[in-house]
C-alpha positions in Angstrom: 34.1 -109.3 -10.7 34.2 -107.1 -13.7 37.1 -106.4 -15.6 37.6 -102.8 -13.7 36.3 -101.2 -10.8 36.2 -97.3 -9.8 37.2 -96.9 -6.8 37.8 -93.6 -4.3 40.8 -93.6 -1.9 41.0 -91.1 0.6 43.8 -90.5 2.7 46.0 -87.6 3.7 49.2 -89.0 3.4 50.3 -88.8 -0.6 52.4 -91.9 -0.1 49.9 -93.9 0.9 47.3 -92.2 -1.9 50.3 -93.1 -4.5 50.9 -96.4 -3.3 47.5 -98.4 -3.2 46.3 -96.0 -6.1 49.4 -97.4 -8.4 48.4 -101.0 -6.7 45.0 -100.9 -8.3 45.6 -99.3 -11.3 47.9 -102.4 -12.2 45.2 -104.7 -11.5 43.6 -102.6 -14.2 41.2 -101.0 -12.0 40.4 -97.1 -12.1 41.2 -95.2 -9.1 40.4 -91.9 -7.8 42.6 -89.9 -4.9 42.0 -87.3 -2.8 43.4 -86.2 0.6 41.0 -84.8 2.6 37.2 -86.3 3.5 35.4 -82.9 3.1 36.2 -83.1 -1.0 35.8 -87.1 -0.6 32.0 -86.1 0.1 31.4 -83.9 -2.7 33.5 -86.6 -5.0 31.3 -89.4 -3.4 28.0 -87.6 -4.1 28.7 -86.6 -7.7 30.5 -89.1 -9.4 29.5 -93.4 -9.5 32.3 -95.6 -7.7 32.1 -99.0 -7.2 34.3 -98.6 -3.9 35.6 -96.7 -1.1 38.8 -96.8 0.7 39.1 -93.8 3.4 41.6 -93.8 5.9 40.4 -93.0 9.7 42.8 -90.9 11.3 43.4 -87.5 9.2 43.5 -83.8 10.2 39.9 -81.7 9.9 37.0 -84.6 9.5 38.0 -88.2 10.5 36.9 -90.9 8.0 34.8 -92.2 10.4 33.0 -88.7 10.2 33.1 -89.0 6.5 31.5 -92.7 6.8 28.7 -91.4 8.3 27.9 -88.0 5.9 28.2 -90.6 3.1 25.6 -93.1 4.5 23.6 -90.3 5.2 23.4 -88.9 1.5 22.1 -92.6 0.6 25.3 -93.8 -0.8 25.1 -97.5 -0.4 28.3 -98.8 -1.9 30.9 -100.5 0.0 33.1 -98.0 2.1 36.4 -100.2 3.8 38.2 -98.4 6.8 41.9 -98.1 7.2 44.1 -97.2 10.6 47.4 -97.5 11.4 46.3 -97.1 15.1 43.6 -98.9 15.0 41.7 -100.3 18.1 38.8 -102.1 18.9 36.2 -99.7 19.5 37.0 -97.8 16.3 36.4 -100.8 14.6 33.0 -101.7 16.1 32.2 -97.7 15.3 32.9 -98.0 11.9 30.9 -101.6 11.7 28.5 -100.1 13.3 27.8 -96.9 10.8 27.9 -99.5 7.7 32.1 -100.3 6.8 32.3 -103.4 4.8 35.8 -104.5 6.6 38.4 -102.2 8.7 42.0 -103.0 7.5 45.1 -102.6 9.7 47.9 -100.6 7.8 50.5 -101.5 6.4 48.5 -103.2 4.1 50.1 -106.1 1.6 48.6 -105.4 -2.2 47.1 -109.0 -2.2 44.8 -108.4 1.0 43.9 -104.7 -1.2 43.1 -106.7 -3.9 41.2 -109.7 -2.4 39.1 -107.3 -0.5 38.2 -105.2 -3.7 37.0 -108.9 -5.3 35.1 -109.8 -2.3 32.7 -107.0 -1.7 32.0 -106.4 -5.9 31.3 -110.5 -5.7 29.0 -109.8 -2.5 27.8 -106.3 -4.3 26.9 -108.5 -7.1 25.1 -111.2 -5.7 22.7 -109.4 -3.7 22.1 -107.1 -7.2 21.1 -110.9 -8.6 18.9 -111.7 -5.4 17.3 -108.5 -5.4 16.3 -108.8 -9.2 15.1 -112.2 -8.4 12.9 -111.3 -5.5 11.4 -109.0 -8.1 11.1 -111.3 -10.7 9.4 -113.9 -8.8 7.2 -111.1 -6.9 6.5 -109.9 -10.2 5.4 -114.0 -11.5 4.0 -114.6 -8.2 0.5 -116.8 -8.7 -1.1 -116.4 -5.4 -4.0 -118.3 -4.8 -5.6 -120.0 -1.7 -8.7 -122.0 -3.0 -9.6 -125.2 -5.2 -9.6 -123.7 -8.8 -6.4 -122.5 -8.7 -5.3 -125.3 -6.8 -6.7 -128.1 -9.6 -4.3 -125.5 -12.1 -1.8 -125.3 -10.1 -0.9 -129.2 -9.9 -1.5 -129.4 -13.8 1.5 -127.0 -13.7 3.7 -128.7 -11.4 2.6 -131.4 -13.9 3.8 -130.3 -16.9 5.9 -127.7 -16.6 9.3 -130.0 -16.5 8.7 -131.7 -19.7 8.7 -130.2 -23.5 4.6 -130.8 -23.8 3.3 -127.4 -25.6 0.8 -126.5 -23.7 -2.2 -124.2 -24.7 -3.4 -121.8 -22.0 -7.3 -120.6 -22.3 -8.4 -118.0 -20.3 -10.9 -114.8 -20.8 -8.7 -111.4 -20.9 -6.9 -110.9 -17.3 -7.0 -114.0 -16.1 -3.0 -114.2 -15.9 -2.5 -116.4 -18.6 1.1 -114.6 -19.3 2.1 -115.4 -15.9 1.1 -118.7 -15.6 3.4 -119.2 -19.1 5.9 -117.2 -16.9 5.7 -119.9 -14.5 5.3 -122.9 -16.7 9.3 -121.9 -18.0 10.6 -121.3 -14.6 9.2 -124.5 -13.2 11.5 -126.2 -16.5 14.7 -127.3 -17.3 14.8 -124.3 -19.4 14.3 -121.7 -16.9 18.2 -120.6 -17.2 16.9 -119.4 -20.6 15.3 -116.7 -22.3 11.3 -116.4 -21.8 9.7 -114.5 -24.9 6.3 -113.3 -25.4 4.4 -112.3 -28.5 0.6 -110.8 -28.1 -0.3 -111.7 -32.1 -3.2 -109.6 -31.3 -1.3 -106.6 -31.1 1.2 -107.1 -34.4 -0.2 -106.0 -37.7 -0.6 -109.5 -40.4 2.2 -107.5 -42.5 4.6 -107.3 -39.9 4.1 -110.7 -37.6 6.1 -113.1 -39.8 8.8 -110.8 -39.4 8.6 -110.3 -35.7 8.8 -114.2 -35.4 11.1 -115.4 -37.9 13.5 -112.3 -38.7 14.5 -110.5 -41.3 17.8 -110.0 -43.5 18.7 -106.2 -44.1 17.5 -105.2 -47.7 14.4 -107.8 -47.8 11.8 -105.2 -47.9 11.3 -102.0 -48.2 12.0 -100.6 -44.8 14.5 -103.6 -43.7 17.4 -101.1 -43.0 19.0 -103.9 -40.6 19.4 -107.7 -40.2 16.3 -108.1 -37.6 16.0 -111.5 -35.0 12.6 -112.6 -34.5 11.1 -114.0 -31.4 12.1 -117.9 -32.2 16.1 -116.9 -32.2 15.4 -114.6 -29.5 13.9 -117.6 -27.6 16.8 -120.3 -28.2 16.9 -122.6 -25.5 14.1 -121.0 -23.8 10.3 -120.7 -24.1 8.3 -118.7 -27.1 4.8 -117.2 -25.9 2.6 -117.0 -28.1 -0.3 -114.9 -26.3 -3.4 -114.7 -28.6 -3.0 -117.3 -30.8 -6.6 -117.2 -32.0 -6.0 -113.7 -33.7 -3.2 -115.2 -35.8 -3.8 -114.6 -39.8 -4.5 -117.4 -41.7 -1.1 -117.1 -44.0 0.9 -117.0 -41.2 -0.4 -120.5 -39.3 0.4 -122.3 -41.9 4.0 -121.0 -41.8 4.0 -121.5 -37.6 3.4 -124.9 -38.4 6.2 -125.5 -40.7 8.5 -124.3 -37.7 6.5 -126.6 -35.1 7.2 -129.6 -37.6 10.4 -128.7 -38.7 12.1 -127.1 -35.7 13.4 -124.4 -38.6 13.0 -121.0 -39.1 13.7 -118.8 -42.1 14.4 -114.8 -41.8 12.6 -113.2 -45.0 14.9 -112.4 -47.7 17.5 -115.4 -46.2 19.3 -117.7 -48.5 18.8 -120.8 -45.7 16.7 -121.6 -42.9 18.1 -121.5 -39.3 17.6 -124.7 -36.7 15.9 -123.5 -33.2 15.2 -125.5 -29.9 12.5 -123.5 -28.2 9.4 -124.9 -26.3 6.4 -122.8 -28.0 3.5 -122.1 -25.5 0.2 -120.4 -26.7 -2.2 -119.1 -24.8 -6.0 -117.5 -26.4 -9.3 -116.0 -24.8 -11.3 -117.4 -27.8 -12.6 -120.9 -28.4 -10.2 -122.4 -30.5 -12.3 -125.5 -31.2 -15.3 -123.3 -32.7 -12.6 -121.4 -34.7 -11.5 -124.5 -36.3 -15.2 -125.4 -37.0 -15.5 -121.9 -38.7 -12.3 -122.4 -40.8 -10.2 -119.5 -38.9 -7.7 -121.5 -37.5 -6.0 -124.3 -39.2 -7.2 -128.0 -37.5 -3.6 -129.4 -38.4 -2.2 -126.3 -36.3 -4.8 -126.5 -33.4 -4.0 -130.3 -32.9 0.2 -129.3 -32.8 -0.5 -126.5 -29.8 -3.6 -128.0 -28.2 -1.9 -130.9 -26.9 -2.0 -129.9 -23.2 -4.7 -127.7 -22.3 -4.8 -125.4 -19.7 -8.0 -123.7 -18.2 -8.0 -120.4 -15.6 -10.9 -119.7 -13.9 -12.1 -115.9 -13.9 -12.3 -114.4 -10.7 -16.0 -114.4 -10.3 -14.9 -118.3 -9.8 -12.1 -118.3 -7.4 -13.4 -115.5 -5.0 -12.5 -117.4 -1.8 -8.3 -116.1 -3.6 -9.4 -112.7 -3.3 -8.7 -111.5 0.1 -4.7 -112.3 -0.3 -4.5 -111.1 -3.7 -6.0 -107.6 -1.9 -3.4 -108.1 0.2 -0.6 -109.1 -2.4 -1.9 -106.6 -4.3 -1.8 -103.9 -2.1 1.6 -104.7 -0.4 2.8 -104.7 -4.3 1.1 -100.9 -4.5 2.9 -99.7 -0.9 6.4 -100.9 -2.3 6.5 -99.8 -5.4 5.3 -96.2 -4.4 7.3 -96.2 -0.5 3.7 -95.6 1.1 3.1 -97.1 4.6 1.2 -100.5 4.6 -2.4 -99.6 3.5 -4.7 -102.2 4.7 -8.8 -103.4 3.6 -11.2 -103.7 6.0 -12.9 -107.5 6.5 -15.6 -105.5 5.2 -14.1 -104.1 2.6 -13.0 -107.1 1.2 -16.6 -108.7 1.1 -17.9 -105.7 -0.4 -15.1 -106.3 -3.2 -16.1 -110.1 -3.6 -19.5 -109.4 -4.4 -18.5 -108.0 -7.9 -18.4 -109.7 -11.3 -14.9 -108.6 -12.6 -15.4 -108.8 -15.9 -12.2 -107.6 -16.1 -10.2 -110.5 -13.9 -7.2 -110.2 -12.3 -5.9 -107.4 -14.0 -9.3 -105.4 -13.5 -9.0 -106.1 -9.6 -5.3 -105.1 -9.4 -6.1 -101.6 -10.8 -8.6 -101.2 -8.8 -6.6 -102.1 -5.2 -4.4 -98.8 -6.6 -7.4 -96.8 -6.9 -8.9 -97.7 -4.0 -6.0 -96.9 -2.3 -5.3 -94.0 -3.7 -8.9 -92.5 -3.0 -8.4 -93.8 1.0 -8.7 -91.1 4.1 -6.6 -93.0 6.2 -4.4 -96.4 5.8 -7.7 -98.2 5.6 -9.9 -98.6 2.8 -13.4 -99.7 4.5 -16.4 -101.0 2.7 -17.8 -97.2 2.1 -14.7 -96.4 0.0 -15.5 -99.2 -2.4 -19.5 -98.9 -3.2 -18.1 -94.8 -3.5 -15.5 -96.3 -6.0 -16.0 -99.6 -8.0 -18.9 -99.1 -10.9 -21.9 -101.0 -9.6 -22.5 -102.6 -12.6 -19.6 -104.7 -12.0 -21.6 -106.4 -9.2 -23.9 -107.8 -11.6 -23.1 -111.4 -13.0 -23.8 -111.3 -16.4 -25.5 -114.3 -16.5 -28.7 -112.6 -15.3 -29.0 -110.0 -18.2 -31.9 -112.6 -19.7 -33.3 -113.4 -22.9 -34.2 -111.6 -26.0 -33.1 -109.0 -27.8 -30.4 -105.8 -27.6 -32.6 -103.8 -26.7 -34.6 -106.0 -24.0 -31.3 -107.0 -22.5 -30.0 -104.0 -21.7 -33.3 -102.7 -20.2 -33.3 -105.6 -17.8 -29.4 -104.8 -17.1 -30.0 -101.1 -16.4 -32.9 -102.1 -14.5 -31.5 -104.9 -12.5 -28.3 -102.2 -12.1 -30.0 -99.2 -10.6 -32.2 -101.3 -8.5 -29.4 -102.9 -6.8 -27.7 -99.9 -6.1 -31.3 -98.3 -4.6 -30.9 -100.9 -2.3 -27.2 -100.8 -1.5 -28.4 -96.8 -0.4 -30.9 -97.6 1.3 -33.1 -95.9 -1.0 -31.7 -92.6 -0.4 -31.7 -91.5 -3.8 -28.6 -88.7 -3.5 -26.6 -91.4 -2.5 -27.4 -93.6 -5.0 -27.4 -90.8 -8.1 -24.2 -90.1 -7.0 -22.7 -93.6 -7.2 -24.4 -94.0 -10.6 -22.8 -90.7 -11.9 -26.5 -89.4 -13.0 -28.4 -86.3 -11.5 -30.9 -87.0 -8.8 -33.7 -85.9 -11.3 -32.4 -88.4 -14.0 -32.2 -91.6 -11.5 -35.9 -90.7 -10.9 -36.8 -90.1 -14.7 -34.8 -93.3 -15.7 -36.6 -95.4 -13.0 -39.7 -94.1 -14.4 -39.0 -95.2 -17.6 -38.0 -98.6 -16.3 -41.0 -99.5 -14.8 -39.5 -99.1 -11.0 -42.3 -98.2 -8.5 -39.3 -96.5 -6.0 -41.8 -96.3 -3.2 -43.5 -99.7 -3.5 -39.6 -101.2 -3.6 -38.7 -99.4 -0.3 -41.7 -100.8 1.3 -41.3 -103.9 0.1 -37.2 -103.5 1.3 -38.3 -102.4 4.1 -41.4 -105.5 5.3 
């Protein structure tokens, strides 16, 4: 319970208002009076309590009256009912429009008090459950087929031990949640989780986001600053992009990883830390080490338990429940009725490359969504939406040079989506985002016969 609690107390009787208000101020709480339930509304709707106390029985509204006006303007906190002539089917009313309890006056100053702990500790707890439900929504790994699966048990694995493990993924694969998950599958999961993108700091500035700084150290140090390793005591340090970190600065990570010691810049001493480092990087680290961009003493202290994610093109037998994750996901977080994808819909989604991943597909569930008629995206609403170049696997592109490849893309591109049209070329201009005279100019200049490949379609 926290040290004070605001509460309201509404009653018409000012011994009663003096008595339980002096009651909870002693217990060091802060209480608020008033003696009629038509102010008690406009005090409930414009100022924060923590708790309501309303008598039932009072000239002009009832406080079962004002029960119900203050569940109607959406205030959720606890409301507790008092009566000195109380009876059963009041109580059931007032349970019934949403009182926490319905107290029988007189009422003894340690029930008041007990009652006030109770529902804050109840108030509190499903605060703590409802942040969890979104954390673990938010680190949800859904997955359904054989790739993931093969992760999945490399996870349950080693997540409980203090291996480091190195995550390799292409870009929206979900490496960041699967580090999410590696620390809440640990015995550190009680501590902090910390993530760094080393991509994303600039060289200058990255030794100071991980190790700290002392106020005065450099120009611009105006405060005593904690870097990512303190920030992670007892916890788990992610270390997202790992590839991109600067020379200078791996060799000073692996001081820490040996040493278990950090040392802020412009500090007289270094600082002990016990944080399980986890790095994660879209780049071949091997070759990098080959190349002499990443330090082989370095890549042998993070690489020791390797982690591989499939891309999406590889795991599409997951993609109709993360549609469906994915879209439930979209509904809450914008109060929309359940939008749903067609069985068609969904096929037409797995036959895309996702060059993009995970995160690719997410956005695009939003905007498909978005763009729907109705509470069903069908299969139309996706070839309308999704670029069709996305539905060519990049490993047909071919051989040779810039110039050849992309001609053989574009190609392979517009013919596909000729197709998809039924060789109605509107249709198809308009889902390549040219004019109907360009499609047929660029087809030209491609080499693609448009009648002989609709007879041919068509035989």
């Amino acid at each position: 319970m926290p040290a004070k609690a605001s509460l309201l107390i509404v009653d018409d009787e000012a011994g009663t208002l003096a008595s339980l208000s002096r009651a909870f101020r002693l217990a060091g709480h802060d209480a608020t009076v008033c003696d009629n339930a038509t102010k008690a509304v406009e005090l409930a709707k414009s100022n924060h309590f923590d708790m309501i106390f309303s008598d039932v029985v009072m000239p002009g509204k009832d406080g079962l009256t004002f029960l119900e006006e203050v569940r109607s303007l959406g205030v959720t906190i606890p409301v507790v009912m008092m009566s000195g002539q109380a009876h059963i089917e009041m109580a059931v009313r007032a349970t019934k429009l949403g009182a926490l309890d319905f107290l029988e006056k007189p009422i003894s100053t340690e029930k008041l008090l007990l009652t006030v702990e109770n529902a804050l500790r109840l108030q509190r707890l499903e605060s703590e459950n409802r942040q969890l439900r979104q954390r673990l929504g938010r680190h949800e790994i859904i997955w359904a087929g054989d790739a993931m699966k093969k992760v999945m048990a490399q996870v349950d694995r080693v997540a409980p031990t203090e291996t480091r493990v190195c995550i390799l993924g292409e870009t929206g694969t979900g490496k960041e949640l699967i580090a999410h998950t590696l620390h809440e599958k640990s015995p550190r999961a009680s501590g902090p989780f910390v993530a760094l993108n080393c991509a994303a700091v600039p060289s200058e500035l990255i030794e100071s986001e991980l190790f700290g700084h002392e106020k005065g150290s450099f120009t611009g140090a105006a405060a005593r600053h904690i870097g990512k390793f303190e920030q992670a005591e007892r916890g788990t340090l992610f270390l997202d992009e790992i590839g991109d970190m600067p020379l200078p600065m791996q060799t000073k990570l692996l001081r820490v990883l040996e040493e278990g010691e950090v040392e802020r810049i412009g500090a007289a001493k270094p600082i002990q830390v016990d944080v399980r480092v986890i790095v994660a990087t879209h780049r071949n680290l091997e070759a990098l080490v080959r190349d002499s961009k990443f330090r082989q003493d370095l890549f042998h202290r993070v690489y020791v338990f390797p982690l591989s994610l499939p891309p999406l093109r590889e795991r599409r037998e997951d993609l109709p429940s993360l549609v469906q994750h994915f879209a439930a996901q979209v509904c809450a977080q914008n109060n929309w009725k359940p939008v749903t994808f067609t069985a068609e819909a969904i096929e037409a989604l797995q036959q895309y490359s996702w060059p993009g991943n995970i995160r690719e597909l997410r956005n695009a569930i939003e905007r498909l969504m978005l763009l729907a008629t109705s509470n069903e995206v069908d299969a139309q609403t996706v070839r309308s939406v999704m670029a069709p170049s996305a539905a060519v696997s990049s490993g047909n592109m071919g051989n040779g040079t810039l110039a050849s490849r992309v001609e053989s893309f574009e190609r392979e591109v517009i013919l596909s989506e000729l197709k998809r049209a039924g060789f109605h070329m509107t249709n198809a201009a308009k889902a390549l985002g040219l004019e109907r005279s360009h499609l047929y100019k660029k087809a030209e200049q491609l080499g693609i016969d448009i009648r002989k490949q609709r007879r041919e379609e068509e035989s």
